[in-house]
C-alpha positions in Angstrom: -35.9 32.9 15.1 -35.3 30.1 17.4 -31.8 30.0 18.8 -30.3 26.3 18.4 -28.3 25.1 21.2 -27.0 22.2 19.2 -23.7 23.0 17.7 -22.7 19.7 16.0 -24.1 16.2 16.4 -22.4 13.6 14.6 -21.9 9.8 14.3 -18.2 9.1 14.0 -16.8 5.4 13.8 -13.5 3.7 14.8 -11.4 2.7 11.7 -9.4 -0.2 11.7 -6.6 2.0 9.7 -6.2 5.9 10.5 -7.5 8.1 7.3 -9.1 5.3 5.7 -12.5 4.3 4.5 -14.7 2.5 7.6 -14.6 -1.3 6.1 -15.8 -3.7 7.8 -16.6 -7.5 7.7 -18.6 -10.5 9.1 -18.4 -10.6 12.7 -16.3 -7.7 13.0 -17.2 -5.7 16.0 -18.1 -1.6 15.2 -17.0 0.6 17.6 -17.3 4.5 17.6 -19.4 7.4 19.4 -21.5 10.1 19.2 -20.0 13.5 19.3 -23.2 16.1 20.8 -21.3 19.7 21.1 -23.8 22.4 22.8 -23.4 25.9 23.1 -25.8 26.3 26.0 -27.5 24.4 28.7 -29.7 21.7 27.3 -32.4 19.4 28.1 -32.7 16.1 26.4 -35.3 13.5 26.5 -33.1 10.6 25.1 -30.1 9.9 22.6 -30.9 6.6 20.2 -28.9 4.9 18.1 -29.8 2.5 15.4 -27.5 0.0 12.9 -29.0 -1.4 10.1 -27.9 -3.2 6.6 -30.1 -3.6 4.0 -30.4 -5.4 0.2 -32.9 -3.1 -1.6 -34.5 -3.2 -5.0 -36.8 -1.4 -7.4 -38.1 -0.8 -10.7 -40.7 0.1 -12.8 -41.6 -1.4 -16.7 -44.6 -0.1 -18.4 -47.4 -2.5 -19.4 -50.3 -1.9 -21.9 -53.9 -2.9 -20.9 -55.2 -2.6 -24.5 -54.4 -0.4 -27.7 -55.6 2.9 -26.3 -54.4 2.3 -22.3 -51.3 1.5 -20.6 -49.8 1.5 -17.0 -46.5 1.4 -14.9 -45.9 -2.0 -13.1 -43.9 -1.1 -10.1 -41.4 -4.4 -8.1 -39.6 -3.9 -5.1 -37.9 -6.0 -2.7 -36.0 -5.9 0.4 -33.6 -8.4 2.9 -32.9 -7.4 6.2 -28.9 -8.4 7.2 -28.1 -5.9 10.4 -30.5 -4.5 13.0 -29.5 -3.1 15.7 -31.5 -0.5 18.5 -30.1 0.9 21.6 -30.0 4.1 23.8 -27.0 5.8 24.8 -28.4 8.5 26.9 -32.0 7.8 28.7 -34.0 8.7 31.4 -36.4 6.9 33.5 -40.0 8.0 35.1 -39.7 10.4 31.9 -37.6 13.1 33.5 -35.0 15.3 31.7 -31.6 15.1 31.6 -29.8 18.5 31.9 -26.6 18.9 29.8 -24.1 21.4 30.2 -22.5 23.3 27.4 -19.5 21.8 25.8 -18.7 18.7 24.0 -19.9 15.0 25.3 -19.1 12.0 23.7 -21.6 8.8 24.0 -19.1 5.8 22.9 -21.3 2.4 21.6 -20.2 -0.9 20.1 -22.0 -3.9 18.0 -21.4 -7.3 17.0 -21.8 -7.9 13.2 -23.3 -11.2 12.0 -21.6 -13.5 10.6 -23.2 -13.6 7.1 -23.6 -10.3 5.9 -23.6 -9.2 2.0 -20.7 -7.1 0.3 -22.1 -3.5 0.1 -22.8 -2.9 -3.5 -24.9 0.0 -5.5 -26.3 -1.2 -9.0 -28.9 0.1 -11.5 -31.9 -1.1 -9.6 -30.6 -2.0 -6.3 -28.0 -1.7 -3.9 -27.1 -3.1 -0.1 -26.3 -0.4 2.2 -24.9 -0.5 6.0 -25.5 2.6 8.4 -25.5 3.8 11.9 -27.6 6.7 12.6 -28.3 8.5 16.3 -31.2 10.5 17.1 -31.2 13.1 19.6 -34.8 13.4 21.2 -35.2 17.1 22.8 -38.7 18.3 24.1 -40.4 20.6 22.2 -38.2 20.3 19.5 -37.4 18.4 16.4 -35.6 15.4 16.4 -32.1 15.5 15.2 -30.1 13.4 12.9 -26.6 11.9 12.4 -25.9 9.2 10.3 -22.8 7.4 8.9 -22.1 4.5 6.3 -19.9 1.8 6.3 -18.7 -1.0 3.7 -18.8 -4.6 4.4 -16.7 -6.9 2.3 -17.7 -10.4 1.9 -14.0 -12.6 2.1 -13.8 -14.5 -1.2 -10.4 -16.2 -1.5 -9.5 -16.9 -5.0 -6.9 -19.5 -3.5 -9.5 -22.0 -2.3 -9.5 -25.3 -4.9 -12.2 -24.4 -7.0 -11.1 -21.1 -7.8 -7.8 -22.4 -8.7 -9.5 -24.8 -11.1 -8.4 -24.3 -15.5 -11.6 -23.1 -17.1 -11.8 -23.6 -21.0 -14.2 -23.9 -23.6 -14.6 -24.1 -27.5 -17.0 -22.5 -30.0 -17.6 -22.6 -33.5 -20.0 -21.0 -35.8 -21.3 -21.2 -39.5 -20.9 -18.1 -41.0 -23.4 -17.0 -44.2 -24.5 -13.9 -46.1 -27.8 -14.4 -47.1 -28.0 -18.0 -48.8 -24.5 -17.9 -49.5 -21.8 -19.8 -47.4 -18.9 -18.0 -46.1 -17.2 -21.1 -44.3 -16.6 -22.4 -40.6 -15.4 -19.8 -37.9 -13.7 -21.7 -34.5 -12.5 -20.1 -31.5 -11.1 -22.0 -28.3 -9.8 -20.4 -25.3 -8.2 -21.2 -21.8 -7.4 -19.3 -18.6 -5.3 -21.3 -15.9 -7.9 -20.0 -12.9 -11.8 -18.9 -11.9 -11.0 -16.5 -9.3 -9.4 -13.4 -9.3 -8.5 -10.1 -7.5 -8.7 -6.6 -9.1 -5.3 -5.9 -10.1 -4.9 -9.2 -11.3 -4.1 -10.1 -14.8 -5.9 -12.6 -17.0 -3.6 -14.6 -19.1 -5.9 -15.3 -21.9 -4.6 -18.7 -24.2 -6.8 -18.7 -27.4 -6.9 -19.6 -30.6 -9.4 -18.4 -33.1 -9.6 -20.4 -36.8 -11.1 -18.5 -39.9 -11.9 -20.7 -42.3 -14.7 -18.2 -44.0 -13.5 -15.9 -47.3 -13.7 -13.0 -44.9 -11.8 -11.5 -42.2 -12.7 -11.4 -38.5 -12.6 -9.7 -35.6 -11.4 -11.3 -32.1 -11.7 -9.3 -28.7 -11.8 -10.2 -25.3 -13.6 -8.4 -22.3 -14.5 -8.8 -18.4 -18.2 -8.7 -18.3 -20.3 -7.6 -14.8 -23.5 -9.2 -14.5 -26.2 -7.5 -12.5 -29.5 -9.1 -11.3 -32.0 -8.3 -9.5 -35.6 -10.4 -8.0 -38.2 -9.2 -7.0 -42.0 -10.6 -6.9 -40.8 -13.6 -9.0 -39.4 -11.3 -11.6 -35.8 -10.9 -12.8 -34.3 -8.0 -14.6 -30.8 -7.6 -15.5 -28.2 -5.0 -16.7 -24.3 -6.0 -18.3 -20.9 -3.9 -18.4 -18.4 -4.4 -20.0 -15.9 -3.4 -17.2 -12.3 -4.3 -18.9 -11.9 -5.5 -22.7 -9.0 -4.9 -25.6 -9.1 -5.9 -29.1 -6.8 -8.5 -30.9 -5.6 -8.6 -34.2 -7.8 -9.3 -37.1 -7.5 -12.5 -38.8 -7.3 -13.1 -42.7 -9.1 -15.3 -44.5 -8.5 -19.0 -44.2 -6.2 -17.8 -41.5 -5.1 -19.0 -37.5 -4.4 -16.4 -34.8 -3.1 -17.7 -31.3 -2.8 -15.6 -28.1 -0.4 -17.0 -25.8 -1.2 -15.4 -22.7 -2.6 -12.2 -24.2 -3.5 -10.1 -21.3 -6.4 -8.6 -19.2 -6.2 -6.9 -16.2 -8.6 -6.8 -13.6 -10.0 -3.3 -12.8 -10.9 -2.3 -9.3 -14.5 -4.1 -8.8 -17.1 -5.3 -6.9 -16.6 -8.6 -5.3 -19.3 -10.9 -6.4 -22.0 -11.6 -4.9 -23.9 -14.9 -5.0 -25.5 -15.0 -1.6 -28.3 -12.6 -1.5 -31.8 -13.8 -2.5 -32.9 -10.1 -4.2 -29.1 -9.2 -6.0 -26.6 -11.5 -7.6 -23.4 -9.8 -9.2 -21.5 -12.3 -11.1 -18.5 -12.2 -13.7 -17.8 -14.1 -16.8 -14.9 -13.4 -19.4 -15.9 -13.4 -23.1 -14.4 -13.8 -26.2 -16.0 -12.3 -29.1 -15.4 -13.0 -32.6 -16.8 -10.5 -35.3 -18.0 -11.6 -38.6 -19.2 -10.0 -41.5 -22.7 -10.0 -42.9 -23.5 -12.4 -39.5 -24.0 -12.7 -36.0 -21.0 -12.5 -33.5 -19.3 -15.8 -31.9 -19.5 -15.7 -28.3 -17.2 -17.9 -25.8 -17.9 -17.4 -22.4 -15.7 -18.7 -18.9 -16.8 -18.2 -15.2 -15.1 -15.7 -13.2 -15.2 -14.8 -9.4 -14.0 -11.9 -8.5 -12.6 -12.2 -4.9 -11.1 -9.9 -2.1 -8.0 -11.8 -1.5 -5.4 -12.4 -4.0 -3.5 -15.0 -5.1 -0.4 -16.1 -2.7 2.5 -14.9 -4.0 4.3 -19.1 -3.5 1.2 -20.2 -5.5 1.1 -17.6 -8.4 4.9 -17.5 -8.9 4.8 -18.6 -13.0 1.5 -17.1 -13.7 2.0 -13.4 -11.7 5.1 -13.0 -13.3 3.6 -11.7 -16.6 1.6 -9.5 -14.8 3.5 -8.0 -12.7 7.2 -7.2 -15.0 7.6 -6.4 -18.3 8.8 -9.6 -19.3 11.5 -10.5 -22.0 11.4 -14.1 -23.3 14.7 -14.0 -23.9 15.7 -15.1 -20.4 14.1 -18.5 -21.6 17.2 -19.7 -23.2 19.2 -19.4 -20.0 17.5 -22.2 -18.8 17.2 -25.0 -22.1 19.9 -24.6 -24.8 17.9 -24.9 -28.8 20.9 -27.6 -28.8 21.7 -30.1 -27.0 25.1 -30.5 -26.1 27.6 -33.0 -27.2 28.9 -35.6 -24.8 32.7 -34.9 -23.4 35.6 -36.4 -25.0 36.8 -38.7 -22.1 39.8 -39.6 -23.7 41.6 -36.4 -23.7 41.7 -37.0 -19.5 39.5 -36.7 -16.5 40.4 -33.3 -14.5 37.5 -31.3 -14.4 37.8 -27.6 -16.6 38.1 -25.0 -14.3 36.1 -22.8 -16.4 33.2 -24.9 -15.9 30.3 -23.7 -13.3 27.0 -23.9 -12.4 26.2 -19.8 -13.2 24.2 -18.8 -16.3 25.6 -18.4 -19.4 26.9 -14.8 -20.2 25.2 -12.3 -22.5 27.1 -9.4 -24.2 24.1 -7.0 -23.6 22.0 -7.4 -21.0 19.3 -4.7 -21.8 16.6 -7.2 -23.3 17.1 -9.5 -19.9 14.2 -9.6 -17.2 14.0 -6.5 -14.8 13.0 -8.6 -11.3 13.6 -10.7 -9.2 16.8 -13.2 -10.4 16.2 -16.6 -11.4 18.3 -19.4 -10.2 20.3 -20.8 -12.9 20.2 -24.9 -13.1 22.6 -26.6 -15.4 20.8 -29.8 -17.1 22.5 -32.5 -17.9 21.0 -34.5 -21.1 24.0 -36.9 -21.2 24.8 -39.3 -18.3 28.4 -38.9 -16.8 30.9 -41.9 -17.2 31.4 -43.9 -14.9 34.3 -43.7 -12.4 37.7 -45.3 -13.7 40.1 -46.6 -11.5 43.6 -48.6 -12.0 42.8 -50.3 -8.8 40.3 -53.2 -9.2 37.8 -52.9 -6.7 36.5 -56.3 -6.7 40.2 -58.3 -7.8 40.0 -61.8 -9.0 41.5 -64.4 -6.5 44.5 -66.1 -9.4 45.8 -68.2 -6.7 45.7 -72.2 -6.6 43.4 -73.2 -3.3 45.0 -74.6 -0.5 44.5 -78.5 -0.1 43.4 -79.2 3.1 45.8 -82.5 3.2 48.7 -80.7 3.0 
């Protein structure tokens, strides 16, 4: 048995939190060493480390040559982002270096590109980022460490276009064999196209049954994975978040106002790399009897930075508070309120203010932040009376100038 002197040999990196995941982005710089603990004098030829990031893909479909024959057709692909060589420990004229037992640390540090894919593992492909050291030792075999580390491409969902309404309509003739079941309709909104996981999707839709039967409506986040390679395309669909709604009678309406969706922890997409594309949609399915389904399909980018908390102040209250629409009438009486009665005199009520109105129970009211009370005025105040005339009528006889 040969004795090793190597006792660990790792590849650790720097963090940009403590006790947390190494992620890292476009241009970041990577910093961390390689930890080489012996337990006895040692010779070494050379310590090399080596970065890389790659998109990789692969499958394999069977094809038949004839009736009696058939064969696997294999496609692969690959796209260099990171490479990156260097030696921490090297000798020249091909001498040894003599270490000493103990621990010795080799510190390094690389630039990322700027472009770089979000890391990513699918069905037929992924895109990985590593640093690995060998340790070169004569008449022995090379040792190994090796370390991943994400990368996260920064989508912002509050640039303009991903702030942008999406909406669409579908409709559908429904039939059972040669018989006519009537017209199903569904149309549905969402207020943005980009979103953060832990969002929620307000969904506004409205689905219209006009068939003798009733239907189904659901709703679901759908992840899109494809993958190129030799001028062929294969794809594979999740259904990653979804809920179903309420079924809807015959000749019957059913409206969501703001049913929601939330965002599970995803992915970002990815729309950048020649051999991998991730990409979102949400769907609204309709379900009818005795026919095919209804589809209505938005865009969706799933991002890496959320929506600012100024901008998303209306629509992140739903998603974030149990919310009682109760609080609504604090703000616009169902009746409008009568004008004064001036005549009784002008002193203003004391009882009056500008503080909402009061509730007897206040168990159905909003749990949050509290929202500023604004008294609207829907009748214009009278004017200001005064016995004083302001602009007095001159009722004496002009002076003549012969007098």
């Amino acid at each position: 048995m040969i004795f090793d002197k190597v006792k660990r040999f790792l590849v650790t990196l720097d963090c940009p939190e403590p006790d947390s995941p190494p992620v890292f982005s476009g241009g970041d710089t990577v910093t961390g060493r390689v930890l080489l603990e012996l337990v006895a004098e040692t010779k070494v030829e050379s310590i090399k480390l080596h970065a890389q990031g790659l998109a990789r893909v692969h499958w394999t479909e069977s094809r038949s040559a004839n009736s009696n024959a058939a064969y696997s057709q294999n496609y692969s692909d690959e796209v260099v982002y990171l490479e990156h060589q260097e030696a921490l420990l090297r000798t020249d004229n091909e001498s040894l270096t003599v270490l000493q037992p103990g621990t010795h640390q080799f510190p390094f540090s690389l630039q990322l590109p700027e472009n770089l894919v979000t890391s990513f593992e699918g069905k037929h492909g992924s895109v990985r980022y590593w640093v690995q050291a060998k340790l070169h030792r004569p008449w022995a075999i090379v040792k190994k460490a090796k370390v991943d580390f994400t990368v996260l491409e920064p989508i912002d969902v509050n640039t303009p276009s991903l702030l942008a309404p999406q909406a669409g309509t579908k409709e559908k003739n429904a039939q059972a064999w040669y018989c006519r079941l009537g017209q199903v309709s569904v149309t549905a909104k969402i207020d943005r196209k980009g979103y953060a996981p832990g969002e929620v999707i307000p969904i506004f839709a409205e689905i219209d049954n006009c068939t003798s039967k009733s239907v189904a409506p659901k709703a679901a986040i759908i992840q899109t994975q494809t993958f190129v390679a030799r001028g062929t395309t294969k794809q594979k669909k999740i259904v990653v978040a979804s809920f179903d709604g309420d079924a809807v009678a015959p000749r019957k309406r059913e409206t969501w106002h703001g049913r929601a969706l939330k965002v599970p922890p995803l992915s970002p997409s990815i729309t950048r790399c020649r051999i991998i594309r991730v990409e979102y949609s949400l769907k609204v399915c309709v379900e009818i009897p005795s026919t095919s389904k209804l589809l209505l399909e938005l865009p969706l980018v799933i991002g890496t930075i959320p929506l600012e908390a100024f901008g998303s102040r209306s629509s992140s209250i739903g998603s974030q508070y149990s919310v009682n629409l109760d609080w609504l009438r604090m703000t616009i009486p169902e009746q409008p309120e009568p004008p004064p009665d001036y005549s009784i005199g002008s002193e203003s009520d004391p009882e009056l203010s500008l503080s909402p109105p009061f509730h007897g129970d206040f168990s159905g009211m909003l749990e949050g932040p509290f929202f500023a009370y604004i008294q609207e005025f829907r009748n214009h105040p009278p004017p200001l009376y005064s016995e004083v005339d302001p602009n007095p009528i001159n009722t004496l006889r002009p002076r003549c100038m012969t007098c």
